[in-house]
FIFI-849531 format. One record per residue (C-alpha): x, y, z. Coordinates in steps of 0.05 Angstrom, whole numbers, plus 32768, in hexadecimal, padded with zeros to 4 digits. Example, Ala and Ser with C-alpha at 12.3 -4.5 7.8 and 13.67 -1.06 7.14 Angstrom:
80F67FA6809C 81117FEB808F 
//
This chain:
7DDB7B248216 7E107B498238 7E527B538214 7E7C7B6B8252 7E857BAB8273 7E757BEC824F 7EBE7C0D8232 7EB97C53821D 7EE87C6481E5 7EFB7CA181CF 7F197CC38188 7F3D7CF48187 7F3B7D1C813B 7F6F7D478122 7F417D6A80EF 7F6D7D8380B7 7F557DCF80A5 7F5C7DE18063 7F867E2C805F 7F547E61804E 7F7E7E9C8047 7FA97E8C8015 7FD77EBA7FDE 7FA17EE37FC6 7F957EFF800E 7FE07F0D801F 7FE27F347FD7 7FA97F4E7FF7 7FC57F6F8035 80067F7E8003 7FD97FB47FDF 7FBC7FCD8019 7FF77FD88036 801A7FFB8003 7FD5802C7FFB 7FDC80358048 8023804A804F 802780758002 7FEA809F801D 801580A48062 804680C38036 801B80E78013 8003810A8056 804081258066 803A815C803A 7FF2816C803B 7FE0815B8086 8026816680A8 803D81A68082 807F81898071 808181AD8029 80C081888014 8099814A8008 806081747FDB 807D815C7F9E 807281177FB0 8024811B7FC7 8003810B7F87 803980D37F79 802880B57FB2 7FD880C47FB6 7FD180A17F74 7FF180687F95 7FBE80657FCD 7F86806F7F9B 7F9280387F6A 7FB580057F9B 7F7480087FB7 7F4B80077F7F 7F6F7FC57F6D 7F6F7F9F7FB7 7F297F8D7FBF 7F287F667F7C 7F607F317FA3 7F277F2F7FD9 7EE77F297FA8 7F107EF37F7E 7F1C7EC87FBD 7ED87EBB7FCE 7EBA7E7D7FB7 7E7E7EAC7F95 7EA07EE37F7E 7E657F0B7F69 7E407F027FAC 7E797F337FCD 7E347F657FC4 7E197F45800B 7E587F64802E 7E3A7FAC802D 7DEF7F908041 7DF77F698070 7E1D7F9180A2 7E3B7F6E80E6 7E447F9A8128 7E7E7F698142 7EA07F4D80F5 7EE67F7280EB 7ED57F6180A6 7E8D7F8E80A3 7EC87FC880B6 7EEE7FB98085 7EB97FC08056 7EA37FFF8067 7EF28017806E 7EFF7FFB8025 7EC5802B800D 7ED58067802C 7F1F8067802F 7F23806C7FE4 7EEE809C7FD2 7F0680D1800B 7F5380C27FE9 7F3080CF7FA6 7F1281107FBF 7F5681217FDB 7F7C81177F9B 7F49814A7F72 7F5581817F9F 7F9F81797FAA 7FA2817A7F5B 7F6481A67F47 7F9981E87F3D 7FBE81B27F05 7F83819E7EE9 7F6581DA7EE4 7FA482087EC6 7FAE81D17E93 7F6681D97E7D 7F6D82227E73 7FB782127E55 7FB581D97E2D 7F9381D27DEB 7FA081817DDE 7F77814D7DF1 7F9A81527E3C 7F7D81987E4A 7F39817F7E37 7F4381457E63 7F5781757E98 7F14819C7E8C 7EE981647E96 7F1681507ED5 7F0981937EF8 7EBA81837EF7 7EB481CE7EDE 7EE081E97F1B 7F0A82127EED 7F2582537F23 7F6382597F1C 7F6A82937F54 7F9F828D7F8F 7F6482887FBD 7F4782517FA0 7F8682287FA1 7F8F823C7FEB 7F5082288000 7F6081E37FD8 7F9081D68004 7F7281EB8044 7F3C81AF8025 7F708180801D 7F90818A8064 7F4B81748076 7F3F81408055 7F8B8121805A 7F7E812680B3 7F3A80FE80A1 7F5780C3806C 7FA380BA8096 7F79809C80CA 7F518075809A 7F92805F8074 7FAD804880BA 7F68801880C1 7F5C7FFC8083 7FA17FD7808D 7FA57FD880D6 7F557FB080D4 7F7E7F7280AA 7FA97F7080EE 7F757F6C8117 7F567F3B80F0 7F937F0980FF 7FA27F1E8142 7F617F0C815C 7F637EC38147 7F6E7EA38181 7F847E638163 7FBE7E728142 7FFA7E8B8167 80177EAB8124 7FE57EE2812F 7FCA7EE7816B 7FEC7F1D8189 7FE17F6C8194 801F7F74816A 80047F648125 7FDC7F99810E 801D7FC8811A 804F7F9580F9 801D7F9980BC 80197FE680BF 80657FF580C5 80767FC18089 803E7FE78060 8063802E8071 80A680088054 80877FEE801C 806680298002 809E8054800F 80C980227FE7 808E80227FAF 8092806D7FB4 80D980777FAB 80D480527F72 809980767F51 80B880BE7F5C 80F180A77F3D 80CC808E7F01 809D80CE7EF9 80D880F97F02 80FD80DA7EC8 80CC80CF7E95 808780F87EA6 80A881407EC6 80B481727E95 80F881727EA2 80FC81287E94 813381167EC2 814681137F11 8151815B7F1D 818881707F53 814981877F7D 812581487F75 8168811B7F86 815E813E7FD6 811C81317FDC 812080E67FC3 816080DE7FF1 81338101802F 810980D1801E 81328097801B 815A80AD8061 810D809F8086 811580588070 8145804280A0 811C805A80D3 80DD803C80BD 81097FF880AE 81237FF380FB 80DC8001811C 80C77FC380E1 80F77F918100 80ED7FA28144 80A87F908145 80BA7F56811B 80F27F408151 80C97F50818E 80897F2E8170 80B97EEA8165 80DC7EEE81A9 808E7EF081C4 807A7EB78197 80BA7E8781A6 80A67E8B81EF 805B7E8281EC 802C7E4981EA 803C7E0F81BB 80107E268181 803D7E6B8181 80827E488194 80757E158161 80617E46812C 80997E74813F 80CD7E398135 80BB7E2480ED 80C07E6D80E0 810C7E6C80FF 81267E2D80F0 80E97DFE80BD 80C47E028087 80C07E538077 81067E5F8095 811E7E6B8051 80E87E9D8042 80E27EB8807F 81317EC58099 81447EC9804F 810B7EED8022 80E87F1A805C 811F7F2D8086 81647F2D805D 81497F438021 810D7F668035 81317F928078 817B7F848082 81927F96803D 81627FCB802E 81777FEB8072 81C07FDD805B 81B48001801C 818780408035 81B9804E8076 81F4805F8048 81FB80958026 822480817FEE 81F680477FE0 81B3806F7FF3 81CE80A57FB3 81DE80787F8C 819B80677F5E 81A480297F48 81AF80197F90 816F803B7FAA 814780147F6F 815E7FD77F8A 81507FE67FD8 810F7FFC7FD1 80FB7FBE7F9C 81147F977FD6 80EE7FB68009 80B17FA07FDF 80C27F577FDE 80D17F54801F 80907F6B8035 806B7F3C7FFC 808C7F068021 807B7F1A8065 80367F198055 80367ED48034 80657EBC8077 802C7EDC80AB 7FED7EC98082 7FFF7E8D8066 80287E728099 80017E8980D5 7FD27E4680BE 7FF87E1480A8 80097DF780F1 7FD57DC78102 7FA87DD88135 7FBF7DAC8170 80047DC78160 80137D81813B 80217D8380F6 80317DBE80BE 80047DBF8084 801E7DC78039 80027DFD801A 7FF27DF97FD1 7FD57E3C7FAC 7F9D7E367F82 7FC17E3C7F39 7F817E6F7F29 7F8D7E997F62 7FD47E9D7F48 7FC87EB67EFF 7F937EEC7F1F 7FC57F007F4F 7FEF7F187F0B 7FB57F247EE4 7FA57F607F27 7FEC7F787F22 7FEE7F837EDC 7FAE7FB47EE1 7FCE7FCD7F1E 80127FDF7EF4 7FDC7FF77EB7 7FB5801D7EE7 7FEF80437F0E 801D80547ED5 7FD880607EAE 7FC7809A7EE3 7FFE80B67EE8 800980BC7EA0 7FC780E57E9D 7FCB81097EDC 7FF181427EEB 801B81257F24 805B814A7F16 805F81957F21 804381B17EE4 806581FA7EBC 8032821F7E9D 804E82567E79 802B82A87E7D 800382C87E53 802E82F17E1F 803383317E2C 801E83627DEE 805A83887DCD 806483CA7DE7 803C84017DB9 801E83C57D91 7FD583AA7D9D 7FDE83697D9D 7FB283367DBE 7FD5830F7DEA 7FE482C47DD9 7FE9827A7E03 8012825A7E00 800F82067E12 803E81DA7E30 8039818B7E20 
//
């Protein structure tokens, strides 16, 4: 029995994705970033030759070393398995960004490991030959029995660690540019999907680590130099540091402006996205926390010279440099997916409560880790003093002397 002419009907779903990348991946790219753009800084002593910024090399290859040491953990704690993040390096794939980021987040910190010992074997191994407390003995077991102490030796250090800075400055430019190309090559979202994003990600990791770095100089210079304070010579070089910021600030929001003036007049995925960034529901963390806290103050505060000088001032730019960029990465990452698919719709994003307390739970080993280092290292230029010369007509056997 017939029951009249066949209808076709068709549904149409609106399949609600949950958001995959959430806070622990933005911290994520946060840490790389900052390792990126400190071991950038780092480079511009030992690769470029500009022997101003020598003092700040170590600072700022410590940086690279632990950030890194610490940013995979955000990664290996998002995964639903954590302890199956082994499969990674076995099972390699030819066309997965994330098989080269792998293999970039294995080598980038062992060669910046290797490039720390030599740029402070000469420390390590005068402070085992002049220090008789538990830090020369530490020393002694750092140099892994490299214990010349001849001008030659130290010259061909650094010829090493010219060497090795012109192979890991590349490295430190892909290990956070890969996370770019990760987002620009989702087609889907309009957020990221653009040849823009793996240079907005690189220039905001150069401003934060330079803010980070600023910061940490002024900390070692005060409480681990032997001088224990900010030295007339040390102001200059943490103001010539400071006058770069500007600079790196500017190119920052260009890319940001000329990425959102691309977006705005895109498809509807990118206009829509580009709209709740200007004017919905992250317009207060976007126009508020990334750009007038993050780059218009800061570049208030590091173009005058009066404020620039002024410490408290500089303290207080570069902590804001770093929560701008903290924010930029939760606005790109997190935002990039909350806009339904067919453009309709904005999802709520609610973090994981866990994924919250590890976040903290990685920045305090971070904080332990950093200040930890640089506590034992010697990443301030050290004074050994001479042998003592024996009195004149007297045999006596010359002493050493030690220097805590």
């Amino acid at each position: 029995m017939g029951i009249g002419p066949y209808i076709p009907v068709h549904y149409l779903y609106n399949v609600h994705h949950e958001i995959p990348f959430g806070y622990l991946i933005a911290i994520y790219f946060f840490y790389t970033g900052l390792s990126a753009g400190s071991f950038l800084m780092s480079a511009l002593s030992s690769v470029l030759g500009i022997k101003k910024f020598k003092p700040i090399a170590k600072v700022s290859g410590v940086m690279a070393l632990t950030l890194l040491a610490v940013a995979p953990l955000h990664l290996i704690a998002d995964l639903e398995r954590p302890l199956s993040f082994w499969r990674l390096f076995v099972y390699y794939n030819g066309s997965s960004a994330i098989s080269y980021g792998t293999i970039l987040l294995t080598i980038y910190p062992l060669m910046t490991l290797i490039y720390l010992w030599f740029m402070m074997r000469k420390d390590l191994a005068l402070g085992a030959k002049y220090l008789t407390n538990w830090r020369g003995k530490l020393y002694r077991l750092l140099t892994l029995g490299h214990l010349d102490t001849s001008e030659a030796s130290f010259e061909k250090d650094q010829k090493i660690v010219r060497t090795l800075g012109m192979i890991t400055v590349p490295l430190a430019f892909l290990v956070h540019g890969y996370t770019g190309f990760i987002l620009g090559n989702v087609q889907a979202r309009g957020l990221w999907n653009t040849a823009l994003m793996p240079y907005i990600f690189l220039m905001s990791a150069i401003v934060s680590g330079t803010g980070l770095l600023l910061l940490l100089v002024l900390f070692a210079e005060r409480f681990l130099s032997a001088e224990r304070r900010i030295t007339p010579e040390r102001r200059e070089l943490i103001d010539d540091i400071a006058k770069m910021m500007p600079w790196f600030i500017l190119v920052d929001g260009t890319l940001l402006i000329s990425h959102f003036i691309v977006l705005y007049f895109a498809g509807q995925n990118a206009h829509e996205t580009a709209w709740q960034m200007l004017y919905g529901h992250h317009q207060w963390s976007f126009l508020f926390d990334e750009v007038l806290i993050g780059l218009v103050l800061p570049m208030i505060i590091f173009s005058i010279p009066k404020l620039r000088k002024n410490l408290f001032m500089l303290i207080i730019g570069s902590f804001m440099t770093l929560y701008g960029v903290v924010y930029m990465r939760m606005n790109f990452v997190i935002g990039g997916q909350q806009l339904e698919l067919d453009g309709n719709g904005w999802k709520t994003y609610i973090p994981d409560p866990l994924h919250v307390k590890l976040i903290f739970t990685f920045a305090a080993l971070e904080i332990i880790l950093l200040f930890g280092l640089m506590f034992l290292l010697p990443i301030t230029e050290q004074r050994y003093p001479p042998l003592v010369q024996p009195l004149k007509g007297k045999d006596i056997k010359g002493t050493l002397t030690m220097e805590h």
